[in-house]
CHARMM-style PDB file with segment names, atoms N, HN, CA, C and O in Angstrom:
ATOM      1  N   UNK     1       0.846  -1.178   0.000  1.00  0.00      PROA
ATOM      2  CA  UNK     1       0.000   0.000   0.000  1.00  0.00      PROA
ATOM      3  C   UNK     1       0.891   1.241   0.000  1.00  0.00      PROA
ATOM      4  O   UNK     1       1.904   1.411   0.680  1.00  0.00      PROA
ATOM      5  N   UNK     2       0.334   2.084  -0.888  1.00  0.00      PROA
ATOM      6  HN  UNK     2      -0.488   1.946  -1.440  1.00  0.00      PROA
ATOM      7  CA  UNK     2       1.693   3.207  -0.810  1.00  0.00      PROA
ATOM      8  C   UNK     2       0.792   4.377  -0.753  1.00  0.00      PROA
ATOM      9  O   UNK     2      -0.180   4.449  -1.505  1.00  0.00      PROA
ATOM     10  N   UNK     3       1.136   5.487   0.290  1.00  0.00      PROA
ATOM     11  HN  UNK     3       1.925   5.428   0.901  1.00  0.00      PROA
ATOM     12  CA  UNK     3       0.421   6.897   0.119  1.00  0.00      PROA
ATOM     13  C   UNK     3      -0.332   7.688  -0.492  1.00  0.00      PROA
ATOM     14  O   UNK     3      -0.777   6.932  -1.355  1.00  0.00      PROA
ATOM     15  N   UNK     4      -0.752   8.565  -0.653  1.00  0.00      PROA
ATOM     16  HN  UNK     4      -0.390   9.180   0.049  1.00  0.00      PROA
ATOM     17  CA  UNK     4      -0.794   9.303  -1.694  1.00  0.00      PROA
ATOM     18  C   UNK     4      -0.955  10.600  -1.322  1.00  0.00      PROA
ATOM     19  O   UNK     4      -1.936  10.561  -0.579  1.00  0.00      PROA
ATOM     20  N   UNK     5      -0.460  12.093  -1.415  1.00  0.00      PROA
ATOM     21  HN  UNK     5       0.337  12.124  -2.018  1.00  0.00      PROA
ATOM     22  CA  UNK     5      -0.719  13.226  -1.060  1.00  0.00      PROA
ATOM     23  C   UNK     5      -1.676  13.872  -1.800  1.00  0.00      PROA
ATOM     24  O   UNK     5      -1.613  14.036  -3.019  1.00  0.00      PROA
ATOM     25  N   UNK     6      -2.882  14.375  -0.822  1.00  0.00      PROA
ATOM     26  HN  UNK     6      -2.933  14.242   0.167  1.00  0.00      PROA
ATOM     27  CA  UNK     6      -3.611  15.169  -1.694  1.00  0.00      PROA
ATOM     28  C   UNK     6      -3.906  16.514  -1.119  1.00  0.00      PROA
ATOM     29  O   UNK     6      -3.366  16.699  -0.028  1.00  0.00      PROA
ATOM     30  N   UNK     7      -4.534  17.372  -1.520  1.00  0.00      PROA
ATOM     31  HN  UNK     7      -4.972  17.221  -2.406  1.00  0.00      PROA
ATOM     32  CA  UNK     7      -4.949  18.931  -1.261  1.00  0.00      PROA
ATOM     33  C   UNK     7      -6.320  18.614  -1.040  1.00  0.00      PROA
ATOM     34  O   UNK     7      -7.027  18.134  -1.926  1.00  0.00      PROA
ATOM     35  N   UNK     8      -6.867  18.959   0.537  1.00  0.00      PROA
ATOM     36  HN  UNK     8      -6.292  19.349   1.257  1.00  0.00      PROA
ATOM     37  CA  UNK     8      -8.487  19.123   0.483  1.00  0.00      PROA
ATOM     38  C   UNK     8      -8.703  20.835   1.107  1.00  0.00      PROA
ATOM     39  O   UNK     8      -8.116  21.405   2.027  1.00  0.00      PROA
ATOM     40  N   UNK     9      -9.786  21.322   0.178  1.00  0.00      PROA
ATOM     41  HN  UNK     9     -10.262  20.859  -0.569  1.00  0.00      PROA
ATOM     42  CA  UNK     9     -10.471  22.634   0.425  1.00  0.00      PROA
ATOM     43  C   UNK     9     -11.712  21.820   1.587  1.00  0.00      PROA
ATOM     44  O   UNK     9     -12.605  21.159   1.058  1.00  0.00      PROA
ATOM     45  N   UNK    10     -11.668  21.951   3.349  1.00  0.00      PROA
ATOM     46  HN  UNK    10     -10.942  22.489   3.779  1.00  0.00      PROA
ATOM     47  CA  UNK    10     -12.835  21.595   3.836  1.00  0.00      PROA
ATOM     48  C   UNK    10     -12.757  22.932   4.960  1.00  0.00      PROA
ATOM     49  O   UNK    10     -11.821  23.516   5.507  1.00  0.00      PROA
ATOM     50  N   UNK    11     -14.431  23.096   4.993  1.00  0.00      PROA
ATOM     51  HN  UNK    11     -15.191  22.622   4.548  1.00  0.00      PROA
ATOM     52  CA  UNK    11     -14.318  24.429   5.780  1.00  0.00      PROA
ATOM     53  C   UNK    11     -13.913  24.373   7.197  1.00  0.00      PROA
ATOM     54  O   UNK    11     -13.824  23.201   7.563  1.00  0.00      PROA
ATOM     55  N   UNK    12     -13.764  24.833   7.698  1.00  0.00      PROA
ATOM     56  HN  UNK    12     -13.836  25.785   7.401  1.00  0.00      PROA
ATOM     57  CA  UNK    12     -12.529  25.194   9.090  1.00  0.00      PROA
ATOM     58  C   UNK    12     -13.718  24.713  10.132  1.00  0.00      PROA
ATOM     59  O   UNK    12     -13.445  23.782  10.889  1.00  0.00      PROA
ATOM     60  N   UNK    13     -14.915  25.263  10.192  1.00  0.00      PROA
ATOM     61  HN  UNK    13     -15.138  26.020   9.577  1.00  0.00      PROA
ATOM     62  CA  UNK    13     -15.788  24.547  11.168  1.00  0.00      PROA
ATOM     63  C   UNK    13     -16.016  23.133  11.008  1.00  0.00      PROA
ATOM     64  O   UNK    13     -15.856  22.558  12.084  1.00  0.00      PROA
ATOM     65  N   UNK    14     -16.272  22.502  10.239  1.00  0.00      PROA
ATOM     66  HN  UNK    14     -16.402  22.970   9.365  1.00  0.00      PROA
ATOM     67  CA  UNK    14     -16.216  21.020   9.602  1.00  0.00      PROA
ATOM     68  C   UNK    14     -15.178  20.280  10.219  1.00  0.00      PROA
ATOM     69  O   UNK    14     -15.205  19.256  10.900  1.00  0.00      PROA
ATOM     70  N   UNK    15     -14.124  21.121   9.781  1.00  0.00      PROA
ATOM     71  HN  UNK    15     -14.102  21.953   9.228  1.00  0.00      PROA
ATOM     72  CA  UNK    15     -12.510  20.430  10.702  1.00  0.00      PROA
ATOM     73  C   UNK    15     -12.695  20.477  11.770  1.00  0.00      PROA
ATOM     74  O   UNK    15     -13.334  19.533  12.235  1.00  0.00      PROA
ATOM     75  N   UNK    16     -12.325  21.384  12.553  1.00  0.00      PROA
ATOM     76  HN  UNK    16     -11.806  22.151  12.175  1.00  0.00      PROA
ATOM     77  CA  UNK    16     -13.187  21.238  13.610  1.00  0.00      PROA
ATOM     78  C   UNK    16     -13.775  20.859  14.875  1.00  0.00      PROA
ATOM     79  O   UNK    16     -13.257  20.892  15.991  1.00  0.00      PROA
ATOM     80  N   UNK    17     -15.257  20.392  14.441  1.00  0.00      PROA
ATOM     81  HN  UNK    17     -15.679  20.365  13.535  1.00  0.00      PROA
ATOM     82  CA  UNK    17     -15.642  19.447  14.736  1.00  0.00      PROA
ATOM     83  C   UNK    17     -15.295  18.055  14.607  1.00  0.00      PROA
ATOM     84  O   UNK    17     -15.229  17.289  15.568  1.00  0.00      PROA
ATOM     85  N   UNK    18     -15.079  17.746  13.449  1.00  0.00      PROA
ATOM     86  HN  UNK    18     -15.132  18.369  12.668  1.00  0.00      PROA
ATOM     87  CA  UNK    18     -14.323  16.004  13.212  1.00  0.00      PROA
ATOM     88  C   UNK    18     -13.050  15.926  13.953  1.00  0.00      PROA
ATOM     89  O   UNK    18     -12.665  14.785  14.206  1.00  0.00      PROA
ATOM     90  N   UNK    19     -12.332  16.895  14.346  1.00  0.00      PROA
ATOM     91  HN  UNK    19     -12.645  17.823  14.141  1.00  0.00      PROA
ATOM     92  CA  UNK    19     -11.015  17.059  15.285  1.00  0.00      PROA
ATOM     93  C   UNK    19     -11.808  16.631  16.529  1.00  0.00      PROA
ATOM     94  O   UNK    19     -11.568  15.561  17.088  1.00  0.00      PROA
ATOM     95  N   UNK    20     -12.634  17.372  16.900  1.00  0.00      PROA
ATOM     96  HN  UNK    20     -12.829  18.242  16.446  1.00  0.00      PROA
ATOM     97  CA  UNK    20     -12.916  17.430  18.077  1.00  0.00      PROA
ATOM     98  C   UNK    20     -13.895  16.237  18.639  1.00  0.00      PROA
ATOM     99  O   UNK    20     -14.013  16.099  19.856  1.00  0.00      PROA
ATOM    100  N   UNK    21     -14.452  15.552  17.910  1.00  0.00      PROA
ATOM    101  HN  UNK    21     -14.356  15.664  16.921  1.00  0.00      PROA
ATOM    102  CA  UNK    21     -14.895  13.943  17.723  1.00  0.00      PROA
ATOM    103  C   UNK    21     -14.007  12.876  18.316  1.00  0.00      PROA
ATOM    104  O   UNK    21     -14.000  12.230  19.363  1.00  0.00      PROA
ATOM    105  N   UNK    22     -12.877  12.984  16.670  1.00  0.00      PROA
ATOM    106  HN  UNK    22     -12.883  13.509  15.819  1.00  0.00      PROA
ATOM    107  CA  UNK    22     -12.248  11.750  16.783  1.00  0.00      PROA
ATOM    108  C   UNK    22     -10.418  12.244  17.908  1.00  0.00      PROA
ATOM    109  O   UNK    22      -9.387  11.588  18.056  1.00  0.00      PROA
ATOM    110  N   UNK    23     -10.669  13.102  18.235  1.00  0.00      PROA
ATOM    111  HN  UNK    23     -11.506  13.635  18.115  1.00  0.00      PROA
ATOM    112  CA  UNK    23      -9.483  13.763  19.030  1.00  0.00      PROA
ATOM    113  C   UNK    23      -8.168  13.636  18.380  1.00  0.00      PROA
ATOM    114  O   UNK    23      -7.126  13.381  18.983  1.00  0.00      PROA
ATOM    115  N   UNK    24      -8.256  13.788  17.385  1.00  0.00      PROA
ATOM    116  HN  UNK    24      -9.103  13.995  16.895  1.00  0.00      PROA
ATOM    117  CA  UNK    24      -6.650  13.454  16.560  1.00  0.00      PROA
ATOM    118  C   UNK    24      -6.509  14.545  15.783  1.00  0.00      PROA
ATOM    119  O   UNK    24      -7.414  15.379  15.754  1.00  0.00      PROA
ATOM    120  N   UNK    25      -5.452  14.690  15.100  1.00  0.00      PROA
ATOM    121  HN  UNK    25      -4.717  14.012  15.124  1.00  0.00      PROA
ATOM    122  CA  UNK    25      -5.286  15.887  13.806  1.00  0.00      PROA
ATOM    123  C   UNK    25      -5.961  15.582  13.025  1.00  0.00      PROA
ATOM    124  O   UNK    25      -6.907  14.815  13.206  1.00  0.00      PROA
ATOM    125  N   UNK    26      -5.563  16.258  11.629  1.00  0.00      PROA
ATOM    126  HN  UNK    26      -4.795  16.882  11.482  1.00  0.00      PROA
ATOM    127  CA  UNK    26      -6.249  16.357  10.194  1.00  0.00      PROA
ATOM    128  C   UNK    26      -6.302  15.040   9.708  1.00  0.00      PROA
ATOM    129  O   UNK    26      -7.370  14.427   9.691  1.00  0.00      PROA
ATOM    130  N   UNK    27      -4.970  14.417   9.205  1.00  0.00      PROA
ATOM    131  HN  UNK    27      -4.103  14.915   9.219  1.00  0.00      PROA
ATOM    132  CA  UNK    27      -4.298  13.480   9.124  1.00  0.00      PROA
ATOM    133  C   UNK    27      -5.130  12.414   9.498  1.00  0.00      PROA
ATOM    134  O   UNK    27      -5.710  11.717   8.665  1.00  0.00      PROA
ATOM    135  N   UNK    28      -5.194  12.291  10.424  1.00  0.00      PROA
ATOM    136  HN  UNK    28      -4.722  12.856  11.100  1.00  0.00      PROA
ATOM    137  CA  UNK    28      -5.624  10.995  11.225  1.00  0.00      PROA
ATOM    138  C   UNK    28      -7.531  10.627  10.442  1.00  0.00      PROA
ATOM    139  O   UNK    28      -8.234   9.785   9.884  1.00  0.00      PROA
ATOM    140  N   UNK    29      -7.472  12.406  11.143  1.00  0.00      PROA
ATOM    141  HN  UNK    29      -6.901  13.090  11.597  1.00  0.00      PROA
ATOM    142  CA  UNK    29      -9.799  12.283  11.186  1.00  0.00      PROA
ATOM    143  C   UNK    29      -9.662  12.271   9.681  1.00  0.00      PROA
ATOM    144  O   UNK    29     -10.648  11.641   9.299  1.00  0.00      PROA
ATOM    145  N   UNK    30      -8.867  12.684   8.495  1.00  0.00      PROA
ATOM    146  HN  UNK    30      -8.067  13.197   8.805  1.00  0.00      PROA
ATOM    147  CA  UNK    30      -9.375  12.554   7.297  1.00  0.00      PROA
ATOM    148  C   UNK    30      -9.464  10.704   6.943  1.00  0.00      PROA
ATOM    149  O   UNK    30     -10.405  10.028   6.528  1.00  0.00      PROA
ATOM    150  N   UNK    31      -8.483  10.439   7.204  1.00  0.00      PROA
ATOM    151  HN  UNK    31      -7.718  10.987   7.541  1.00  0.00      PROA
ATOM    152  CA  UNK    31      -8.129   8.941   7.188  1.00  0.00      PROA
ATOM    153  C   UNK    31      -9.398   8.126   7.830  1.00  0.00      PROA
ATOM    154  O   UNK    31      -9.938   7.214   7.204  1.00  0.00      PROA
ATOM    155  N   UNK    32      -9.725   8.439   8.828  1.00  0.00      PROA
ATOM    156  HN  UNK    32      -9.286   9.180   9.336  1.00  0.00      PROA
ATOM    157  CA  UNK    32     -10.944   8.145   9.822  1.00  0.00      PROA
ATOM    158  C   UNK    32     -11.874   7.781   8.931  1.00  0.00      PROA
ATOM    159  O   UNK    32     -12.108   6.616   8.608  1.00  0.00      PROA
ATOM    160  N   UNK    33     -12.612   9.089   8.372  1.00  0.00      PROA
ATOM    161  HN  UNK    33     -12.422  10.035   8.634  1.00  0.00      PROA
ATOM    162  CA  UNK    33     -13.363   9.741   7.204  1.00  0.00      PROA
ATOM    163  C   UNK    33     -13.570   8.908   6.200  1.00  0.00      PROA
ATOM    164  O   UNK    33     -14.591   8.320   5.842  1.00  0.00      PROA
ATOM    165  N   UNK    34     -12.378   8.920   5.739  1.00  0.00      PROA
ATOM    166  HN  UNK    34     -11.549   9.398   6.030  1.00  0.00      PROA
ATOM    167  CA  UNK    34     -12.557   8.097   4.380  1.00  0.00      PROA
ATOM    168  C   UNK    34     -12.750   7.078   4.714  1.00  0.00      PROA
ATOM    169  O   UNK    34     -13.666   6.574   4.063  1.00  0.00      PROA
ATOM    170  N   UNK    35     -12.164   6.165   5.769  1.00  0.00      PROA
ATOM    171  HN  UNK    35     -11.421   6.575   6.297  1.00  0.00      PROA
ATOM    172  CA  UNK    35     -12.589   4.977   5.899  1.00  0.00      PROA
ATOM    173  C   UNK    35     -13.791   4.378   6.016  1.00  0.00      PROA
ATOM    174  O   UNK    35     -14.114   3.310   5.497  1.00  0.00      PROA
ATOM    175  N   UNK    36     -14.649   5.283   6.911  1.00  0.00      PROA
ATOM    176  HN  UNK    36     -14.386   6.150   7.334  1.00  0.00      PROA
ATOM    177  CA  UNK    36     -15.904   5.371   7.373  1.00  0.00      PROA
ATOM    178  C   UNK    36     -16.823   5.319   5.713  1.00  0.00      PROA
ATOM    179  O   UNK    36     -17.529   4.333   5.504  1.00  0.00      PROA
ATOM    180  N   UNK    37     -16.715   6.587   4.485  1.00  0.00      PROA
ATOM    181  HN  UNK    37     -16.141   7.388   4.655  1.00  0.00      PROA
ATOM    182  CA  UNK    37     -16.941   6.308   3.927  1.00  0.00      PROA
ATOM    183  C   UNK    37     -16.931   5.103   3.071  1.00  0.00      PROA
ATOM    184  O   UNK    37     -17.793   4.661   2.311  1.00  0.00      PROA
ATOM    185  N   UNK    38     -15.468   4.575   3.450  1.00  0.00      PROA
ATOM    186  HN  UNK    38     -14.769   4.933   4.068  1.00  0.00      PROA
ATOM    187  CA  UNK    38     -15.237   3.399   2.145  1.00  0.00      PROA
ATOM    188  C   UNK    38     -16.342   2.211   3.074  1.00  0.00      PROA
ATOM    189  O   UNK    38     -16.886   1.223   2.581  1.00  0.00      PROA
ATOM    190  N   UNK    39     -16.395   2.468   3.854  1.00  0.00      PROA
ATOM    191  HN  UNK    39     -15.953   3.271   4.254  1.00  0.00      PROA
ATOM    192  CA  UNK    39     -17.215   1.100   4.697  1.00  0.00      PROA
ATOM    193  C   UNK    39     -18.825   0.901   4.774  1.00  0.00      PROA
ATOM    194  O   UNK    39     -19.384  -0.118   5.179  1.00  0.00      PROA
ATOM    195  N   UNK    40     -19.425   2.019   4.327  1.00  0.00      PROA
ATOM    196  HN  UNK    40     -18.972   2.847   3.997  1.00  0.00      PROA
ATOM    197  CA  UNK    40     -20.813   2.614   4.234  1.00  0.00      PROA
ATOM    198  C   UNK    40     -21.121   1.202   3.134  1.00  0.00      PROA
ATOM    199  O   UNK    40     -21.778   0.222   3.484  1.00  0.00      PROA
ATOM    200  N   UNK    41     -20.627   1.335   2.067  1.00  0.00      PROA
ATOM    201  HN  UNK    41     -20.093   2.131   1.783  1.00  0.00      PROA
ATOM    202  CA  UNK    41     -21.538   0.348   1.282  1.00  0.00      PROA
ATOM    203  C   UNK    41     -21.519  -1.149   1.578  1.00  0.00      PROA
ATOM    204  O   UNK    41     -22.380  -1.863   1.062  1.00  0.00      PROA
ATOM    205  N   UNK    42     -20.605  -1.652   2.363  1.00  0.00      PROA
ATOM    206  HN  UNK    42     -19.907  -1.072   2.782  1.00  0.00      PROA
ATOM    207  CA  UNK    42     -20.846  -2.905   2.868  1.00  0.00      PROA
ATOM    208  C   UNK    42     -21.734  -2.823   4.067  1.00  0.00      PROA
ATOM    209  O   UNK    42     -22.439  -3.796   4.335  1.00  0.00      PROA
ATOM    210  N   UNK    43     -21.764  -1.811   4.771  1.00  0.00      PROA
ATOM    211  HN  UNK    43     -21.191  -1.021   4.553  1.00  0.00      PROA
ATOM    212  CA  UNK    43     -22.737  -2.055   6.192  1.00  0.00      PROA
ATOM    213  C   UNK    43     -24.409  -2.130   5.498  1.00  0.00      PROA
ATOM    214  O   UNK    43     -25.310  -2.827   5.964  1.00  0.00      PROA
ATOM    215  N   UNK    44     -24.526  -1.229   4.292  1.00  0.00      PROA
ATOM    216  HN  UNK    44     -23.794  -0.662   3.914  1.00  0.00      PROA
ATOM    217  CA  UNK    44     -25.889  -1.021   3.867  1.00  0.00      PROA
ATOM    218  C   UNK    44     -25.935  -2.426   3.543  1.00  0.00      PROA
ATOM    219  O   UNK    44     -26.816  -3.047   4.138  1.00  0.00      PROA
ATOM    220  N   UNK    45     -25.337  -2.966   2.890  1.00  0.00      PROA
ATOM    221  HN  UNK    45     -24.621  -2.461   2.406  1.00  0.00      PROA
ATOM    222  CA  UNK    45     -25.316  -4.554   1.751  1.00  0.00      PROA
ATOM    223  C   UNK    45     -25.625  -5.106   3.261  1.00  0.00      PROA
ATOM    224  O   UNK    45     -26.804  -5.454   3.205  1.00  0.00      PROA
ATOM    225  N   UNK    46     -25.163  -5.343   4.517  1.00  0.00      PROA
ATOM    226  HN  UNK    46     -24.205  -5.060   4.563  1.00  0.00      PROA
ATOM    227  CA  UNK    46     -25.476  -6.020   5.533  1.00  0.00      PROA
ATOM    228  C   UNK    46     -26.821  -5.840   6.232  1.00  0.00      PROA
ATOM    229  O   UNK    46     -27.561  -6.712   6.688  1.00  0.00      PROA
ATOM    230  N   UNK    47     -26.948  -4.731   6.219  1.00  0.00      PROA
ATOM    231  HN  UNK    47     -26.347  -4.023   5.849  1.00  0.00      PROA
ATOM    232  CA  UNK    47     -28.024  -3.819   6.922  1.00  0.00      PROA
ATOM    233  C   UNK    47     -29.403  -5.312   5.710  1.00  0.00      PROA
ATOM    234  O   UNK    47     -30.019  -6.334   6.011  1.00  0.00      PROA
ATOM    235  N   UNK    48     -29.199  -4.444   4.345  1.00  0.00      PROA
ATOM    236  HN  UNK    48     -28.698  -3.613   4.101  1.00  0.00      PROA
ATOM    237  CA  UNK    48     -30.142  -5.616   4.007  1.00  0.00      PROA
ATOM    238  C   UNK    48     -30.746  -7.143   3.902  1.00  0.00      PROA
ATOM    239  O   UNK    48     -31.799  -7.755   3.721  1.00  0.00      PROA
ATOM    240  N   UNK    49     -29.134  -7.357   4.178  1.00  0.00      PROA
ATOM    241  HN  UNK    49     -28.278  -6.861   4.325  1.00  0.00      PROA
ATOM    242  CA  UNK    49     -29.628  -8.841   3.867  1.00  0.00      PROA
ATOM    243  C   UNK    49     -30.042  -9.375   5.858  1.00  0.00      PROA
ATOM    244  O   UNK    49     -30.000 -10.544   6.241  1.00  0.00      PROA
ATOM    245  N   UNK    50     -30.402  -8.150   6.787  1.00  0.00      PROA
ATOM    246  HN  UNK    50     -30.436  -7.200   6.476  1.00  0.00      PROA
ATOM    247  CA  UNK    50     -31.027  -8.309   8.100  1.00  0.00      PROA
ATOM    248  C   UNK    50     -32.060  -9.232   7.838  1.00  0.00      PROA
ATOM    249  O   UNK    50     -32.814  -8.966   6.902  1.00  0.00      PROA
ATOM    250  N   UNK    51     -32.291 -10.565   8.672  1.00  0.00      PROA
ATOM    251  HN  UNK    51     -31.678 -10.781   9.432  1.00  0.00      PROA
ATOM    252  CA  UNK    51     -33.618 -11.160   8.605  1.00  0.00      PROA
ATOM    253  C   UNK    51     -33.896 -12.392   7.142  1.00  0.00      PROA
ATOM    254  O   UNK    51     -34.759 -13.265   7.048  1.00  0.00      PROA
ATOM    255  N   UNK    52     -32.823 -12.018   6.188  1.00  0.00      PROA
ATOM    256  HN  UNK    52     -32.123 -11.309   6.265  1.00  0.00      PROA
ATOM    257  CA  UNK    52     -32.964 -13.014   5.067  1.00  0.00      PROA
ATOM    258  C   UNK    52     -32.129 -14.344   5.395  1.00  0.00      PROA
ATOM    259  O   UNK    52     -32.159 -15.460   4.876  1.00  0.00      PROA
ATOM    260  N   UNK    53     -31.448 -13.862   6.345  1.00  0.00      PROA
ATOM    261  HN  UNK    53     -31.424 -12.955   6.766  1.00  0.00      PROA
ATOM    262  CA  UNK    53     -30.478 -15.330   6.360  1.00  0.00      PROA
ATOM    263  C   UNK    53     -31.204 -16.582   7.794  1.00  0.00      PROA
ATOM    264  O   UNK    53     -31.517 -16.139   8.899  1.00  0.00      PROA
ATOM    265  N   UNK    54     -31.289 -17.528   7.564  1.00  0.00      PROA
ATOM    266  HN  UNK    54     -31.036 -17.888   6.666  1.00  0.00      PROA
ATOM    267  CA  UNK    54     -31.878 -18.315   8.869  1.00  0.00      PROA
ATOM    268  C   UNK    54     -30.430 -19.187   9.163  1.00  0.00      PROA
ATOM    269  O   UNK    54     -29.605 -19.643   8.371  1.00  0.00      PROA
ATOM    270  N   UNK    55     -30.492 -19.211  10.614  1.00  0.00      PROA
ATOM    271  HN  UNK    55     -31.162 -18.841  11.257  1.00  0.00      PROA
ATOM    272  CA  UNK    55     -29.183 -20.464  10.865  1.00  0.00      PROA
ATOM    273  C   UNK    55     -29.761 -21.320  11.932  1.00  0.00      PROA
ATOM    274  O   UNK    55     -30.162 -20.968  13.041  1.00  0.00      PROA
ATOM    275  N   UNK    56     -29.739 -22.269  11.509  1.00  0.00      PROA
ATOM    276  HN  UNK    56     -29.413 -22.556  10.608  1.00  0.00      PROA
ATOM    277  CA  UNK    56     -29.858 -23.421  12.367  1.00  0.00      PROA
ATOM    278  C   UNK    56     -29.071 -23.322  13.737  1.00  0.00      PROA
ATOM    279  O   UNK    56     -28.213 -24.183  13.933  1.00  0.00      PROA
ATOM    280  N   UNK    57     -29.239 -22.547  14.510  1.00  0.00      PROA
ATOM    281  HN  UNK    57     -29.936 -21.848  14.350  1.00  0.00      PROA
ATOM    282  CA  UNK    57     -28.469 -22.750  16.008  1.00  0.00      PROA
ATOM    283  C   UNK    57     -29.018 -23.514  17.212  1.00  0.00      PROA
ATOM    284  O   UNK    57     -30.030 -23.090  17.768  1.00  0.00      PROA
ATOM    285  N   UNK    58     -28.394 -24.634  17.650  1.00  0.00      PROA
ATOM    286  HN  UNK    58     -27.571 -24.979  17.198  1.00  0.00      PROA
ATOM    287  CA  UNK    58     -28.809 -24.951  18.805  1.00  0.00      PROA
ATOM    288  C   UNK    58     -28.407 -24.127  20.118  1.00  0.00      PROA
ATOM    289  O   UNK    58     -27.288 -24.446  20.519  1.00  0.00      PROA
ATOM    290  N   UNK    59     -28.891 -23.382  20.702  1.00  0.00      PROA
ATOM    291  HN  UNK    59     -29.800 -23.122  20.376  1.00  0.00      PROA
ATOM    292  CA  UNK    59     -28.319 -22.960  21.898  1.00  0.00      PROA
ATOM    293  C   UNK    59     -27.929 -23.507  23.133  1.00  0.00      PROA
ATOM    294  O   UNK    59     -27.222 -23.083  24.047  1.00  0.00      PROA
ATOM    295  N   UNK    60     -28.326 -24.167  23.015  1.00  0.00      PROA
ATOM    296  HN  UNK    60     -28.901 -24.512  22.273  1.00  0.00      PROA
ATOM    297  CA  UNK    60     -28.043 -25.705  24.708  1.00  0.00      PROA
ATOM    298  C   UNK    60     -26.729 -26.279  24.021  1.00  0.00      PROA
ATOM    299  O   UNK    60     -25.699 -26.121  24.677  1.00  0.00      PROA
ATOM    300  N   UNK    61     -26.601 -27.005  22.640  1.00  0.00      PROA
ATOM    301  HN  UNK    61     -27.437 -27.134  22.107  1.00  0.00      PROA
ATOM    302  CA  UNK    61     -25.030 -26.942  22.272  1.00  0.00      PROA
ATOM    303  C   UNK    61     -24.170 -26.519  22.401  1.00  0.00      PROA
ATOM    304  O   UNK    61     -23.130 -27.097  22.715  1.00  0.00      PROA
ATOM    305  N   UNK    62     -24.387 -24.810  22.107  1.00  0.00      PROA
ATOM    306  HN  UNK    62     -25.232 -24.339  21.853  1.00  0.00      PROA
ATOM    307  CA  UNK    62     -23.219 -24.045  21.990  1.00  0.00      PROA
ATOM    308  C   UNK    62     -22.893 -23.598  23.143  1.00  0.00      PROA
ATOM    309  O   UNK    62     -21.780 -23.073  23.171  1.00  0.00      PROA
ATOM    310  N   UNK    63     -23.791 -23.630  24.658  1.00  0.00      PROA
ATOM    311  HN  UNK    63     -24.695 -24.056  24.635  1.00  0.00      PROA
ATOM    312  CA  UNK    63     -23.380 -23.497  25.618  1.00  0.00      PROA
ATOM    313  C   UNK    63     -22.469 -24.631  26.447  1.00  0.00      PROA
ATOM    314  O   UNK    63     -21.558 -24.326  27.217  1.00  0.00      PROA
ATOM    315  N   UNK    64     -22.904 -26.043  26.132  1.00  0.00      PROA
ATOM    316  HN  UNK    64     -23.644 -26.292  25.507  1.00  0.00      PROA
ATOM    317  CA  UNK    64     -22.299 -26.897  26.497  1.00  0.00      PROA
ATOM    318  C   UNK    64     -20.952 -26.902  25.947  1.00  0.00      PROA
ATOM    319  O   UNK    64     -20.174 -27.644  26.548  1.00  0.00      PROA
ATOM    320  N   UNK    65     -20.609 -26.434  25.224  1.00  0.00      PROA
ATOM    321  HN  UNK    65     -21.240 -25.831  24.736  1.00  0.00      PROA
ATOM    322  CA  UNK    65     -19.108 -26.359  24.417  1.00  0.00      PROA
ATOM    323  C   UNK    65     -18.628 -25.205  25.609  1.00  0.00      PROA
ATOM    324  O   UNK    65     -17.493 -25.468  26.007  1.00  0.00      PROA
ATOM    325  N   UNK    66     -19.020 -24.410  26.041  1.00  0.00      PROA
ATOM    326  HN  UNK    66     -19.942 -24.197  25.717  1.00  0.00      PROA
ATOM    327  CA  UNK    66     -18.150 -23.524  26.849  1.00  0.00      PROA
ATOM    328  C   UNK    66     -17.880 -24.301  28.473  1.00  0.00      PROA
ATOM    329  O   UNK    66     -17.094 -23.841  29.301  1.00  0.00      PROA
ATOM    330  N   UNK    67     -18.569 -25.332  28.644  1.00  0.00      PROA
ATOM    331  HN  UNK    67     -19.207 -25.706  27.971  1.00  0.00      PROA
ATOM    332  CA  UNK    67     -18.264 -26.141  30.260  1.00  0.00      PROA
ATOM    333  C   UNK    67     -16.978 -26.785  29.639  1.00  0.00      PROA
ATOM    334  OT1 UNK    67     -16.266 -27.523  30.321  1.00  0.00      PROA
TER     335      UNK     67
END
């Protein structure tokens, strides 16, 4: 994975606040940020498939595995 430097125009209150959130510098909360964004479309893809999946769980099994 290799870097990349970029230039962002974000308004000074915006900064900010996301400073003052995630308690770190620019650096860090932009990184934060993007991540958060890059992760949005798998949580939605999860979010939907809520309730479509059935699993066979025994619960008296899986507790007996922890004695």
């Amino acid at each position: 994975m290799s870097d990349r430097k970029i230039t962002v125009h974000v308004p000074d209150d915006l900064s900010r606040k996301a400073q003052k959130e995630t308690g770190e510098g620019v650096t860090a909360t932009v990184r934060r940020g993007l991540k958060l964004v890059a992760a949005s479309s798998a949580y939605e893809r999860l979010r939907r498939m809520r309730g479509t999946i059935h699993l066979d769980i025994d619960l008296d099994d899986l507790r007996a595995d922890r004695q």
